[in-house]
N, C-alpha and C positions, 0 to 999 in steps of 0.2 A: 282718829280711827272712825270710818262708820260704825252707827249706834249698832246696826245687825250684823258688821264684821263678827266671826266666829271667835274665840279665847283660842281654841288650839283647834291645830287639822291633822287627826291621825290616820298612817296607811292601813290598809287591810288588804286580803288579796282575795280577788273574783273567785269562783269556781273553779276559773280557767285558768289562773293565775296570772293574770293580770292586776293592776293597780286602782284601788279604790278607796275613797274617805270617808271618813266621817267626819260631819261639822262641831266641834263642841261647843257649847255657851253653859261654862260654869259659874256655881255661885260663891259670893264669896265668904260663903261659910260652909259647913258641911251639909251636903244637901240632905233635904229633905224625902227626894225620892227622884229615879229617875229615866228619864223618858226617852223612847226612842223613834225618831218621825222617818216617814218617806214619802218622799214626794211625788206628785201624780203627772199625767202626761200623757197616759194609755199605752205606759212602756215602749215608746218611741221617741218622746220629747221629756225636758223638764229636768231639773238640777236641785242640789240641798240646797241652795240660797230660796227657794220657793217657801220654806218652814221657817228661814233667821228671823221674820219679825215674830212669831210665835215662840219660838226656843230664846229669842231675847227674854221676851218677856217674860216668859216661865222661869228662867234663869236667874231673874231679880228676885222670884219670891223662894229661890231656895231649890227650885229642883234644876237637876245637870241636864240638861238638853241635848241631844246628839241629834242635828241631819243627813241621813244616810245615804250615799249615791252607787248606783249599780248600773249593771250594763244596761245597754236599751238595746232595743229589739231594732233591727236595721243599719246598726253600730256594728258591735262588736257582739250581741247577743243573737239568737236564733229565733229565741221565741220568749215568751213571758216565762214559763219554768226556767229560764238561765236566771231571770229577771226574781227569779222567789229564791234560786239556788245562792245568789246573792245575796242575798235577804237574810238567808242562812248565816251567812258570813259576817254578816256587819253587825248581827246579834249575839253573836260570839264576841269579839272585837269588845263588843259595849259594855256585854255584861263581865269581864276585865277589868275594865274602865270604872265602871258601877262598885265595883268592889273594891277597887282600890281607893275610890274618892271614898267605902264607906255610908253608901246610901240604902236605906234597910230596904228598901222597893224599889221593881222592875216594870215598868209600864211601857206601849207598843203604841203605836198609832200612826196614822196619814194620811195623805185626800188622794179617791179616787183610785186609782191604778195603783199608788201607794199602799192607802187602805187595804186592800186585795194582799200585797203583800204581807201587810201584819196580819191579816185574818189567817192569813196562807202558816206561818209560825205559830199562831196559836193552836188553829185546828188546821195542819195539814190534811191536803186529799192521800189516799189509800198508798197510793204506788211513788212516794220519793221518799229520798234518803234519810231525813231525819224526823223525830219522834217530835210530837206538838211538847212546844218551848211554856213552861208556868209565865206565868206573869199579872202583876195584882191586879190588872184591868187595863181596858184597849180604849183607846180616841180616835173615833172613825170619823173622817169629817169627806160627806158622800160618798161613801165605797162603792165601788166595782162589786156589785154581787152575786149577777147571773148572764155570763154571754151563752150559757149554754142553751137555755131557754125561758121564759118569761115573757115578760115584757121589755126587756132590752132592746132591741131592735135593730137602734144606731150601732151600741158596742159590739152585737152579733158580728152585724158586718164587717166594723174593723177588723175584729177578731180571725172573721175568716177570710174576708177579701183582702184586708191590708197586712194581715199578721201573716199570714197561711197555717192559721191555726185548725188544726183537726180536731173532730169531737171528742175524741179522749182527753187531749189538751184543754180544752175547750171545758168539760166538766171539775178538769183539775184547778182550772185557774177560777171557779165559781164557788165562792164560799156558801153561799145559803145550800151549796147540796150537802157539805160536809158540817154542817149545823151539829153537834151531839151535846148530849149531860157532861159537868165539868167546864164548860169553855170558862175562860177568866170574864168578869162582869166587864160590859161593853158601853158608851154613851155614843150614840150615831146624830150628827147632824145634819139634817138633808133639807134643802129647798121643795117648797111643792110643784116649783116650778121647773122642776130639776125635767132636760128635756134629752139627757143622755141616761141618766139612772132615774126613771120614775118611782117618784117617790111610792108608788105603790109596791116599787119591789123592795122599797126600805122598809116598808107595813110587813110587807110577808117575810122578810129576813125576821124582824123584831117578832113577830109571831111564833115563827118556827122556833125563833130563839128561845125565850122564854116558855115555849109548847115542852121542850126539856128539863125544865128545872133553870137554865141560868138567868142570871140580871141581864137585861139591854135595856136600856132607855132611848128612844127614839126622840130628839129633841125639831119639832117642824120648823122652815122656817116662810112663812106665809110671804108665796109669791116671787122668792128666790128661784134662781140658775144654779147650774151645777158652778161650782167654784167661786158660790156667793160670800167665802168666808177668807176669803187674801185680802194680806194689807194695800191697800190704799191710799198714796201720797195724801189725797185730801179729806182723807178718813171714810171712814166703814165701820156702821154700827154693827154691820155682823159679825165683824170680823172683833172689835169689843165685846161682843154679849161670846161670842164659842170663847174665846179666851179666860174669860169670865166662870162659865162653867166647863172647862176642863179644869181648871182649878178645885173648883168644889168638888169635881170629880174625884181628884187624883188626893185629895186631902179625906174626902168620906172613904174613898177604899184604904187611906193610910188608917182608920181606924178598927181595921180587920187585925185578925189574929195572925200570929204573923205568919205560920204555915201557910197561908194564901198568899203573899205577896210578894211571891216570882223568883226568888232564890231556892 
């Protein structure tokens, strides 16, 4: 078997009712807490195989790893809210999954257009269907923060030239507007060389963040691209050091009381 083959592939069903999975890479004790990624793309491209070398690894030291796959936008999706209404779905599904294996903790994370979707579950925007999901803390590795304005520039455009997203849409799918007190403690990993999410809008997310009352840690990385943290046939010290502290991550918020940690 490939080392980053999944352990099991469970169905879930889209929004629309359609078929959708989750990757698992479980561990072979009772985990220690558990995590749920999505992968990035700009809601157009990109599949759960994009997080297996990260949910492997995670998986050896104990926590249950799920990669979560949803519609895309140009697929069978309309616009990135199908793409978060999904996101819905596969958080449901896990945290099942999460209980039944027995894991005292619920964590969220994923790169890019992913990311956006876990921001989108923790602090949804005003007007969709379901209420912001707890969870002991988020691993954002370059989120999608602001097509609605900023300094985005590039993702504006996808947004509205490639996506036909409207500004309503447009504010909903941007997490730094919906920033409040409460959000679950967040580690965000960004490039400064990040030339689709400037790293300046990862400053002013962490700002506003913390401007609240919550933890985010902004962790730089000098001189990186946006998706400086995927594996690498011939290795990637980024992509070792984010691995490295998501762990410490997910191990310091394990030492919270456990009213905070996502059940």
């Amino acid at each position: 078997m490939n080392a980053f083959e999944p352990d099991r592939v469970e169905r879930f069903e889209a929004a629309d009712g359609s078929a959708l999975v989750l990757h698992l890479f479980i561990p072979d004790r009772t985990p220690t807490a558990a995590l749920l990624l999505f992968h990035g793309g700009g809601w157009v491209s990109g599949a759960p195989f994009m997080f297996h070398p990260q949910a492997r690894a995670l998986a050896e030291t104990g926590i249950l790893t799920a990669s979560a796959s949803y519609r895309l936008v140009g697929s069978t999706a309309a616009t990135p809210l199908d793409c978060m209404a999904d996101a819905e779905r596969a958080d449901t599904a896990f945290r099942g999954l999460a209980r039944d294996a027995s894991a005292p903790a619920l964590f969220v994370g994923g790169g890019s257009a992913g990311a956006q979707l876990a921001l989108g579950l923790a602090m949804p925007p005003p007007d969709v269907e379901w209420t912001a999901k707890p969870y002991a803390g988020m691993v954002l590795f370059n989120p999608v923060l602001d097509v609605h304005g900023g300094s985005d520039g590039q993702l504006r455009a996808l947004a509205r030239d490639v996506l036909g997203v409207n500004d309503d849409q447009a504010l909903a799918i941007s997490p730094i507007h919906h920033v409040r007190a409460g959000m679950p403690a967040a580690v965000v990993f960004h490039g400064t060389a990040d030339e689709l999410v400037p790293i300046e809008t990862a400053r002013r997310f962490r700002d506003r963040t913390t401007g609240f009352g919550n933890r985010c840690e902004l962790v730089e990385f000098s001189g990186e691209g946006h998706g400086f943290f995927n594996h690498r046939p011939e290795g990637n010290p980024a992509f070792d050091r984010t691995l490295e502290l998501t762990e410490k991550f997910l191990h310091a918020q394990m030492a919270e009381p456990a009213a905070v940690l996502g059940f």
